[in-house]
C-alpha positions as CSV (number, residue, x, y, z in Angstrom):
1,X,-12.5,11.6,-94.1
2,X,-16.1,13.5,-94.4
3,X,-17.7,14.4,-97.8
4,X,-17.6,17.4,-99.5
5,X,-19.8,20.1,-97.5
6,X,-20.7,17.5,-94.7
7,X,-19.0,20.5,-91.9
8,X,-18.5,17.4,-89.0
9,X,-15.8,15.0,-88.6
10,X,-16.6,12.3,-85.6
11,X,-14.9,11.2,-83.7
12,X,-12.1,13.5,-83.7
13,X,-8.7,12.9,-84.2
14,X,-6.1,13.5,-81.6
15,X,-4.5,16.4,-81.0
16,X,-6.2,17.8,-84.1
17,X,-8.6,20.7,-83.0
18,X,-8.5,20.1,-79.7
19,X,-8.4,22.7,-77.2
20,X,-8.2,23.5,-73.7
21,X,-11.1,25.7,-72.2
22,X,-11.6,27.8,-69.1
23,X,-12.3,25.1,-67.2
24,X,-9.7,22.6,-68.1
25,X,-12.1,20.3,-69.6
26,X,-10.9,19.5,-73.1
27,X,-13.1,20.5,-76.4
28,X,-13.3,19.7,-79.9
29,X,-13.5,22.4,-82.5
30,X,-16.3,21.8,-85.1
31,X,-15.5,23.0,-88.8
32,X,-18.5,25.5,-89.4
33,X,-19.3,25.8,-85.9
34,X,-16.2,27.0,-84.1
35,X,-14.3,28.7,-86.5
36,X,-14.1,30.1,-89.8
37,X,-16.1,33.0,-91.3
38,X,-19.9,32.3,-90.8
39,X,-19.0,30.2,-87.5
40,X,-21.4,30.8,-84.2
41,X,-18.2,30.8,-82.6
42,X,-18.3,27.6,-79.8
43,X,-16.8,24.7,-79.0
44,X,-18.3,21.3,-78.5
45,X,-17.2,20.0,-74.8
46,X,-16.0,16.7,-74.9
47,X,-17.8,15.2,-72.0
48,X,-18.8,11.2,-71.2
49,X,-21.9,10.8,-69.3
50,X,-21.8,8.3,-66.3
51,X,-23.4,5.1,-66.7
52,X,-26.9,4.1,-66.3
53,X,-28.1,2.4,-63.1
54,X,-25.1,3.3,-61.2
55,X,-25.9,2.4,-57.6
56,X,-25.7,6.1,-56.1
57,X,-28.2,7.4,-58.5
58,X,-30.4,8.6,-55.4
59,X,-27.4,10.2,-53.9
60,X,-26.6,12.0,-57.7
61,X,-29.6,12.8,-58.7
62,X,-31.3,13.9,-55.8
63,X,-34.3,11.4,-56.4
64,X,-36.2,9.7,-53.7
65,X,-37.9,7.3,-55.9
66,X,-36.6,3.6,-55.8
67,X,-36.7,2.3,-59.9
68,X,-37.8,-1.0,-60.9
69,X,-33.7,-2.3,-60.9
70,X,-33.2,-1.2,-57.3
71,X,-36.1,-2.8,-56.3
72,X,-35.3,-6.5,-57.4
73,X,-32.2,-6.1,-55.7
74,X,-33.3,-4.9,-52.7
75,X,-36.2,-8.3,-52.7
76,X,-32.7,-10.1,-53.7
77,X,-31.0,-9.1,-50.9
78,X,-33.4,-9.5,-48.5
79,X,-35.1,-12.9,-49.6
80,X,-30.8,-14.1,-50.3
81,X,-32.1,-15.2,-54.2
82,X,-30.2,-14.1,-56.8
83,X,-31.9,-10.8,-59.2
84,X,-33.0,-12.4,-61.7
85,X,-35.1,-14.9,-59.6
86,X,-36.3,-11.7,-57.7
87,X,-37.1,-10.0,-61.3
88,X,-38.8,-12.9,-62.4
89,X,-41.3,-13.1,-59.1
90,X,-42.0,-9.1,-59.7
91,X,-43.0,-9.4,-63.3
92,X,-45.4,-12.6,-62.4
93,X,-46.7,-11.1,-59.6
94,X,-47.8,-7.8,-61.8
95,X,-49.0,-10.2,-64.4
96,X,-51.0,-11.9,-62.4
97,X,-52.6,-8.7,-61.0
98,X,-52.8,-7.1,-64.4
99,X,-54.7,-10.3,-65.5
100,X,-57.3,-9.9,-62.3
101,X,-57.6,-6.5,-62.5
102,X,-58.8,-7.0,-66.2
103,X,-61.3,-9.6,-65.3
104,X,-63.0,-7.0,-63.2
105,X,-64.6,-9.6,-61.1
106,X,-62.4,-10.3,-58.2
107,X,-60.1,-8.2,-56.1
108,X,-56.3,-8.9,-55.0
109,X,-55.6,-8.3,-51.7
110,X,-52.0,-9.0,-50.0
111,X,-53.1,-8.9,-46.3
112,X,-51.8,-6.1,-44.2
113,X,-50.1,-5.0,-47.1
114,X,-52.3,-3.3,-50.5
115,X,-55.1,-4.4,-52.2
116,X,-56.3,-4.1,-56.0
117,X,-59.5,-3.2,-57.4
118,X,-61.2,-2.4,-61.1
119,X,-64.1,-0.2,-60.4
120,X,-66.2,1.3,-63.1
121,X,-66.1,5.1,-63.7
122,X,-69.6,6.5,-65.3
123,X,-69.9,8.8,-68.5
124,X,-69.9,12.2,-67.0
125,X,-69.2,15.3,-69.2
126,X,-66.1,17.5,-68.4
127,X,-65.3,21.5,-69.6
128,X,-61.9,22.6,-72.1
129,X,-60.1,24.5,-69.6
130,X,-59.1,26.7,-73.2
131,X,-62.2,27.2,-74.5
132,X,-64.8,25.7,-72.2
133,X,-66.3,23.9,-74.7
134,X,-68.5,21.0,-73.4
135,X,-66.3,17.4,-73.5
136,X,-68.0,13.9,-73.4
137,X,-66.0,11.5,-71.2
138,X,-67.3,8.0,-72.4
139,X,-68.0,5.3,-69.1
140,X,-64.8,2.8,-68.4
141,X,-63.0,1.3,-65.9
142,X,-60.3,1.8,-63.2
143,X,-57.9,0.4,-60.7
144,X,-58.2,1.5,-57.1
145,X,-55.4,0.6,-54.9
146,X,-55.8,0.9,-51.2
147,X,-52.7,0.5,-48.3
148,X,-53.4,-2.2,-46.0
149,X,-52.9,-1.8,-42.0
150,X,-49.3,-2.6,-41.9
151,X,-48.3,-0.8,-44.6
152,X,-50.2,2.4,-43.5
153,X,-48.5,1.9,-39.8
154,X,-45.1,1.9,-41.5
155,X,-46.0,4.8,-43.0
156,X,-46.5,6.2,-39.9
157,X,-43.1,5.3,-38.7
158,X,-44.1,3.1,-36.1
C-alpha cells in the first residue's frame, strides 16, 4: 500500500495494471502517469537488463576493448592459475609500477614488451578555446609509456 498522494506503487502486483503492448512485451501502468485525467499518457515497460560481465559482452555491445575481468581470465587461462591468483599478480604488478613511476627516479621496463617512465612537463601557458583568455598551466609530471620490439611486431601482425 503507498501513502496518500505518493502516485507509484512498486513492484506491481500481478495481474493488476498490467498490459500487453504492441510489441508483446508486457507493461505496468503507473497511477498519474498512464492514466487518469492529468496523465502523460505512457506505460512503463517492464524490462530486466542482462547481467553484468556476461562473457559475450564484445559480441553485444559491439566493443573491442578487453575490461580488467576479461583480462585476468584470459592470464588465468593461459598461465592454468586460478582468477583470483591472476587478479592478484595484475594489481601488484600496477602497484609496483605506480609506486616507481611516483619515485620518478627509475624506469620499468618489461623487455620486448613496454616500458614506464615519469617525465617532467614544464609550466607553459595555454589559450580558453571560449574566450581566449591567457591560462597558466603550472610545471608537473607525467608517465610516458613506450611499446617494446615484440609487442610493436605483434602489432604488426607478424
Amino acid at each position: 500500500m503507498t501513502p496518500k498522494g505518493a502516485g507509484l506503487a512498486f513492484p506491481p502486483q500481478v495481474g493488476a495494471g498490467c498490459v500487453t503492448g504492441r510489441e508483446g512485451l508486457t507493461q505496468t501502468r503507473v497511477r498519474g502517469l498512464s492514466e487518469g485525467p492529468g496523465s502523460i499518457g505512457f506505460a512503463v515497460p517492464n524490462t530486466r537488463l542482462p547481467p553484468r560481465g556476461t562473457p559475450h559482452r564484445q559480441e553485444e555491445h559491439g566493443s573491442k576493448n578487453m575490461n580488467r575481468s576479461e583480462l585476468v581470465a584470459a592470464l588465468a587461462d593461459r598461465a592454468e592459475v586460478t582468477r583470483k591468483d591472476a587478479d592478484a599478480v595484475l594489481a601488484a604488478l600496477a602497484e609496483t609500477v605506480g609506486e616507481v613511476v611516483a619515485k620518478g627516479d627509475e624506469k620499468v621496463t618489461i623487455p620486448g614488451f613496454l616500458t614506464f617512465e615519469r617525465t617532467h612537463r614544464a609550466a607553459r601557458t595555454a589559450r580558453n578555446p571560449q574566450t581566449g583568455d591567457p591560462i597558466d598551466i603550472p610545471a608537473g609530471y607525467s608517465v610516458k609509456v613506450s611499446a617494446g620490439s615484440k609487442l610493436k611486431e605483434a602489432a604488426k601482425g607478424k
